[in-house]
DSSP file (Angstrom, degrees, kcal/mol; ACC not computed):
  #  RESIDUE AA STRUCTURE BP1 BP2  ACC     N-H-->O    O-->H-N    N-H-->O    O-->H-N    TCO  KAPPA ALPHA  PHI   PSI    X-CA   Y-CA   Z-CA
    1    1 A X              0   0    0      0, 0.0     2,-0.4     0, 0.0     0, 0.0   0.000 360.0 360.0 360.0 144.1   14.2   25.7  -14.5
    2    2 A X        -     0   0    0     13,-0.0     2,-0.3    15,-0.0    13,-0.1  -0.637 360.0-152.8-112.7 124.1   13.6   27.8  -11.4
    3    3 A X        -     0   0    0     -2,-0.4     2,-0.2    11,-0.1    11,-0.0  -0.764  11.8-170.9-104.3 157.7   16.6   27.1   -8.8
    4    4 A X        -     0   0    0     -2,-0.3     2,-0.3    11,-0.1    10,-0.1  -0.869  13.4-131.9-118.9 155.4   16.4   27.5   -5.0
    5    5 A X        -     0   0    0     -2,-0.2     8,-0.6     8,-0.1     2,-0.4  -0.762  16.4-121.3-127.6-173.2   18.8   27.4   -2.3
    6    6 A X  B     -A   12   0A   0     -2,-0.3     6,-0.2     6,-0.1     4,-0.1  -0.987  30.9-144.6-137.8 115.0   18.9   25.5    1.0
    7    7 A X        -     0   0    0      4,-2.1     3,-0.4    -2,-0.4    -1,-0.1   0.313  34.7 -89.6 -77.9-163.8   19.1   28.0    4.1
    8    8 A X  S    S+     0   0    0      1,-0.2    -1,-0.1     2,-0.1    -2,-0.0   0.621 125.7  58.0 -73.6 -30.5   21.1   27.3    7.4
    9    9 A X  S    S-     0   0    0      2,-0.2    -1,-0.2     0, 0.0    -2,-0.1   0.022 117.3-113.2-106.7  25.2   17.9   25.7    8.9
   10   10 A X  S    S+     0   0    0     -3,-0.4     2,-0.4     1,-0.2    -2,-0.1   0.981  77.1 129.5  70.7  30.6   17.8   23.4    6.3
   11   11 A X        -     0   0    0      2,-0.0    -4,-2.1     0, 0.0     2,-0.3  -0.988  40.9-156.9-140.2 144.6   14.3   25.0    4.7
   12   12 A X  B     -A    6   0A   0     -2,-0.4     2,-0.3    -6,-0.2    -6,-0.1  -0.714  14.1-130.6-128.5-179.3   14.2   25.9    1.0
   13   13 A X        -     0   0    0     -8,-0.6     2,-0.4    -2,-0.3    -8,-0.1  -0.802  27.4-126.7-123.7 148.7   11.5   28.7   -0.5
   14   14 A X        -     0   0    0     -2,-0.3   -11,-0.1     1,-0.1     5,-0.1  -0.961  40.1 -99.8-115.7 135.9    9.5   27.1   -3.8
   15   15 A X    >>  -     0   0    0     -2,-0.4     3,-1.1   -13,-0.1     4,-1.0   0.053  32.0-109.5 -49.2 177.9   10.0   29.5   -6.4
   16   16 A X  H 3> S+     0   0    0      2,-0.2     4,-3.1     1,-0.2     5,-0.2   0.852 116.6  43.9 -45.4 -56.2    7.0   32.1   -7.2
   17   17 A X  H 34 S+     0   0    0      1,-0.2    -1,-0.2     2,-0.2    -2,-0.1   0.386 108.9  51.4-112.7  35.1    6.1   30.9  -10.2
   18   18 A X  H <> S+     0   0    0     -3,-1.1     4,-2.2     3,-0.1     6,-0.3   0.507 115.6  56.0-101.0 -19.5    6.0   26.8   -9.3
   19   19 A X  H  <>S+     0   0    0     -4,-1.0     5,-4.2     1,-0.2     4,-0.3   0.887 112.7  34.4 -69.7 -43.0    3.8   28.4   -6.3
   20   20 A X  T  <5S+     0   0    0     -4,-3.1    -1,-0.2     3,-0.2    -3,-0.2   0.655 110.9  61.4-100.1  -3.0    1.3   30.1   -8.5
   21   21 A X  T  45S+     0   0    0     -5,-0.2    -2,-0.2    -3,-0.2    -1,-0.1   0.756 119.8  32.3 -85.7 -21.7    1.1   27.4  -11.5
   22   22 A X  T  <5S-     0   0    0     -4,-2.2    -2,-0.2     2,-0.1    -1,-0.1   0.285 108.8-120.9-130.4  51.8   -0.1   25.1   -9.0
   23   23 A X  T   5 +     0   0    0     -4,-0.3     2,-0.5     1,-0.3    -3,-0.2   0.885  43.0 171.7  77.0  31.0   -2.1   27.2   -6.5
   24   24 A X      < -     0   0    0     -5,-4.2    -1,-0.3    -6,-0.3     2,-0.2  -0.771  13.9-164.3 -99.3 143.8    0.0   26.5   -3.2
   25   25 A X    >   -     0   0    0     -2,-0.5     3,-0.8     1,-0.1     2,-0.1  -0.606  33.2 -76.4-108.5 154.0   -1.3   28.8   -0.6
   26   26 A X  T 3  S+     0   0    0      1,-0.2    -1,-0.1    -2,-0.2     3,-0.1  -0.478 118.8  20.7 -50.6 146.8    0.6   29.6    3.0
   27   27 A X  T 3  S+     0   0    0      1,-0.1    -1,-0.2    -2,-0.1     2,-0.2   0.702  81.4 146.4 -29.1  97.5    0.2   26.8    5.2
   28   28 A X    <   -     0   0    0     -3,-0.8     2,-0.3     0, 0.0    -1,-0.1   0.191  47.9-124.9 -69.4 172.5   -0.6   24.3    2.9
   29   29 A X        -     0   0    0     -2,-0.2    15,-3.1    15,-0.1     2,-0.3  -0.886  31.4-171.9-141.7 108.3    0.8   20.9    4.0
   30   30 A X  E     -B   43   0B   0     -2,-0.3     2,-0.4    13,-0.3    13,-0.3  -0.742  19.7-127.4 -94.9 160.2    3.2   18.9    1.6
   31   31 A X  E     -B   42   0B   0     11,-1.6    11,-2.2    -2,-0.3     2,-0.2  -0.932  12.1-155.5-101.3 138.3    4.7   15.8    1.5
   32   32 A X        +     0   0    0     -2,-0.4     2,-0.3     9,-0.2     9,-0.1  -0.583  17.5 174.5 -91.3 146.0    8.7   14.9    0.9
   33   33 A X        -     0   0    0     -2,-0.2     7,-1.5     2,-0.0     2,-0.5  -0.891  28.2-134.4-154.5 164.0    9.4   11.7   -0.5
   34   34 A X  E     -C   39   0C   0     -2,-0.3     2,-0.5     5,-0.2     5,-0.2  -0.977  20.4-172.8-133.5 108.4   13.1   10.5   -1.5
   35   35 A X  E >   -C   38   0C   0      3,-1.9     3,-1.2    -2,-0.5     2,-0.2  -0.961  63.1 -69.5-114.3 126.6   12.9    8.9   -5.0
   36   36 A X  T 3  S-     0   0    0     -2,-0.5     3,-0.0     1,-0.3    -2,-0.0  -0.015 119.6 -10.9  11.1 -83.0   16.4    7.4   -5.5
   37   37 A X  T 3  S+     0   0    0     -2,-0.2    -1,-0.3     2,-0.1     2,-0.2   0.638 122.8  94.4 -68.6 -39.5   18.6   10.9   -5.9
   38   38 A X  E <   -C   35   0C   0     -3,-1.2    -3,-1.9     1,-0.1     2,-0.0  -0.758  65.9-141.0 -91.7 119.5   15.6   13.0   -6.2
   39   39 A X  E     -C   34   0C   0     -2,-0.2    -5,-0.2    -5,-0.2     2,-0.2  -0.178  17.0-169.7 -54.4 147.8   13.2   15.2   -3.9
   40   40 A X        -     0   0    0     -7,-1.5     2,-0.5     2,-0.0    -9,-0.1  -0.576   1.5-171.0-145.3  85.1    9.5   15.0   -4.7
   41   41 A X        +     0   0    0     -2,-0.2     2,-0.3    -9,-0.1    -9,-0.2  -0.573  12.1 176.5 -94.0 137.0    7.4   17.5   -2.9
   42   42 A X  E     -B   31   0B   0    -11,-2.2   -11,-1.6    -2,-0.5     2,-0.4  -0.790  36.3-105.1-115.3 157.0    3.5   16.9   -3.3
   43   43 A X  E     -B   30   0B   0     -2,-0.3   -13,-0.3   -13,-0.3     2,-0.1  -0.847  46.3-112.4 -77.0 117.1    0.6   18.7   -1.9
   44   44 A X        -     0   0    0    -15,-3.1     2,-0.8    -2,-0.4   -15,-0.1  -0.306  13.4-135.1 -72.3 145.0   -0.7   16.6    0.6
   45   45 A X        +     0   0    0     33,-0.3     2,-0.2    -2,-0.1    -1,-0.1  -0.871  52.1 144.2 -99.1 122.2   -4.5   14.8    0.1
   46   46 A X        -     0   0    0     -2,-0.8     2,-1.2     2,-0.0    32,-0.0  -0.955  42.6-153.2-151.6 115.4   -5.9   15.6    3.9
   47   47 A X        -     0   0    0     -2,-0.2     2,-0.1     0, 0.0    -2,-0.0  -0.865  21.0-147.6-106.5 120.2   -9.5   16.4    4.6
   48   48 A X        -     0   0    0     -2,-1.2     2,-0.1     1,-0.1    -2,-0.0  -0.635  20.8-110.0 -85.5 145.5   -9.2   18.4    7.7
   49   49 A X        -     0   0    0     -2,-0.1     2,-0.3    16,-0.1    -1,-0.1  -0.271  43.6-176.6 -75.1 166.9  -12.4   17.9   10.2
   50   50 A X        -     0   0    0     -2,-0.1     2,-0.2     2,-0.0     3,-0.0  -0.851  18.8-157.6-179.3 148.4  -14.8   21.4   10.5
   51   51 A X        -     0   0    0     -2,-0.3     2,-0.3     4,-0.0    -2,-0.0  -0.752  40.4 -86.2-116.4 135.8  -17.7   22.4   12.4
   52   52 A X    >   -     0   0    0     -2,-0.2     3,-2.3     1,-0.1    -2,-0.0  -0.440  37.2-127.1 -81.9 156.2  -20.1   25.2   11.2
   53   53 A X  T 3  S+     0   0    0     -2,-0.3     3,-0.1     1,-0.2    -1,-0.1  -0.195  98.0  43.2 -79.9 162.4  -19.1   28.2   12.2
   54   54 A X  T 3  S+     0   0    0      1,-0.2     2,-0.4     0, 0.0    -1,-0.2   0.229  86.9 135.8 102.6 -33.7  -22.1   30.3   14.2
   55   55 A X    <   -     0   0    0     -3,-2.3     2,-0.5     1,-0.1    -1,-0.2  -0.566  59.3-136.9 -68.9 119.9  -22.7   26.7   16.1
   56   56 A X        -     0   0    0     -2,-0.4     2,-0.3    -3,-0.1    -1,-0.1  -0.652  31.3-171.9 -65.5 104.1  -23.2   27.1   19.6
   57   57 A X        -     0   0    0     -2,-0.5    -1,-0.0     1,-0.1    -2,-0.0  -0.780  15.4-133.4-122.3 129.3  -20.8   23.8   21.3
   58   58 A X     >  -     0   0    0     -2,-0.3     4,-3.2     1,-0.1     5,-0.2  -0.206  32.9 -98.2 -69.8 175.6  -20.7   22.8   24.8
   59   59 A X  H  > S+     0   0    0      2,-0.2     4,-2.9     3,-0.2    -1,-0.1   0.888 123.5  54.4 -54.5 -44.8  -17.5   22.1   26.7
   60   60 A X  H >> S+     0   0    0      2,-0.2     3,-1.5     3,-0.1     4,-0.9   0.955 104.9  50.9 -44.7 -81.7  -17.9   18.3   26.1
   61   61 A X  H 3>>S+     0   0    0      1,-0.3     4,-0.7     2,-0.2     5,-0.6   0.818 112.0  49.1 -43.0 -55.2  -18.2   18.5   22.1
   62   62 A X  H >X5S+     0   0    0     -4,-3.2     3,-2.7     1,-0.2     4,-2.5   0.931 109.8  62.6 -41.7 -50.2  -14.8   20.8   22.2
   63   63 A X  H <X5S+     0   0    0     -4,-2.9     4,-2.2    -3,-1.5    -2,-0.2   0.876 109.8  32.7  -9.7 -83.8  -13.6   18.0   24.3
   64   64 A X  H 3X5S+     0   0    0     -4,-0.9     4,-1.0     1,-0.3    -1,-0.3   0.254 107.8  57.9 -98.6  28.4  -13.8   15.9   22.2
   65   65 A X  H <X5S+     0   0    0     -3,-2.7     4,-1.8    -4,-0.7    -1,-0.3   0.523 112.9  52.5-111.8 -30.7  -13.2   17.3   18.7
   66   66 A X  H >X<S+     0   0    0     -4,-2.5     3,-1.4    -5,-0.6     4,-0.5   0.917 107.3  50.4 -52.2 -68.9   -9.6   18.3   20.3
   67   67 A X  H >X S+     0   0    0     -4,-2.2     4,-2.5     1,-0.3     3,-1.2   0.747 112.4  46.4 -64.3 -57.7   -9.2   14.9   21.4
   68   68 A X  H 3X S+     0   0    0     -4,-1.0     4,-2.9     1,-0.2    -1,-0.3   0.761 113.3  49.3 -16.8 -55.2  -10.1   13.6   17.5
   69   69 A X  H << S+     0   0    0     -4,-1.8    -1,-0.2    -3,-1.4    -2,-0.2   0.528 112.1  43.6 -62.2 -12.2   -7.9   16.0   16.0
   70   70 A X  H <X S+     0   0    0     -3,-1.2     4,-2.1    -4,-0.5     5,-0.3   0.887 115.6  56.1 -97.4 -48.3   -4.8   15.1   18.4
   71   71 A X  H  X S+     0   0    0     -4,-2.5     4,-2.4     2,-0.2     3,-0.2   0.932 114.6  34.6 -60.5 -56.3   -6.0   11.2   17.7
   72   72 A X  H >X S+     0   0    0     -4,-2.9     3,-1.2     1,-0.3     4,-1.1   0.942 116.3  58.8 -79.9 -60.2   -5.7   11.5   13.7
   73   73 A X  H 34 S+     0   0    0      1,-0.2     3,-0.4    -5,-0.2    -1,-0.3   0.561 106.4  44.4   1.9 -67.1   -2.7   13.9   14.1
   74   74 A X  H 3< S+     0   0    0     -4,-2.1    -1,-0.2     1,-0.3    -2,-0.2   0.879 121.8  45.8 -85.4 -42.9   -0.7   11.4   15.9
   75   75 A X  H << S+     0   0    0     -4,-2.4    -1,-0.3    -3,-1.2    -2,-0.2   0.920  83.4 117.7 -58.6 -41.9   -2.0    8.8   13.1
   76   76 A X     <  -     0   0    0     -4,-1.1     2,-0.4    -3,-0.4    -4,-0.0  -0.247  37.5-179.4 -51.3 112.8   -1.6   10.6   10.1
   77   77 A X              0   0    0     -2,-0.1    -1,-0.1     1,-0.0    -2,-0.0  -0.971 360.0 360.0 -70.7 121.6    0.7    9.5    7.3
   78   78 A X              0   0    0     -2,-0.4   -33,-0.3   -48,-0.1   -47,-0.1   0.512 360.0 360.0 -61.8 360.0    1.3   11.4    4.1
């Protein structure tokens, strides 16, 4: 079992090879959860919005795909 330690800022590194048995990439988004004594980090299920790339978007439509994005942010629970 692959140990870790817990830095100054409170942030811990997931070994190498729990990282590459299940495919977690650099920012990734997980979720923490507190199961009595025990940590439980998951890969969070999120479908992030996207536009194709190439599309030519007026000033409005950015408008208001920021604004969307800020809207589910602020919503979002893991």
């Amino acid at each position: 079992m692959p140990i870790t330690k817990v830095t100054r800022n409170y942030q811990i590194t997931i070994p190498a090879e729990i990282r590459k048995a299940l495919g977690i990439k650099e920012g990734e988004y997980l979720t923490v959860e507190l199961r009595g004594d025990e940590i439980v980090i998951k890969r969070a299920r999120k479908k992030w919005k996207t536009f194709r790339l190439g599309r030519k978007l007026t000033a409005e439509e950015l408008e208001m795909i920021s604004e969307e994005v800020m809207e589910e942010e602020m919503s979002w629970e893991p």
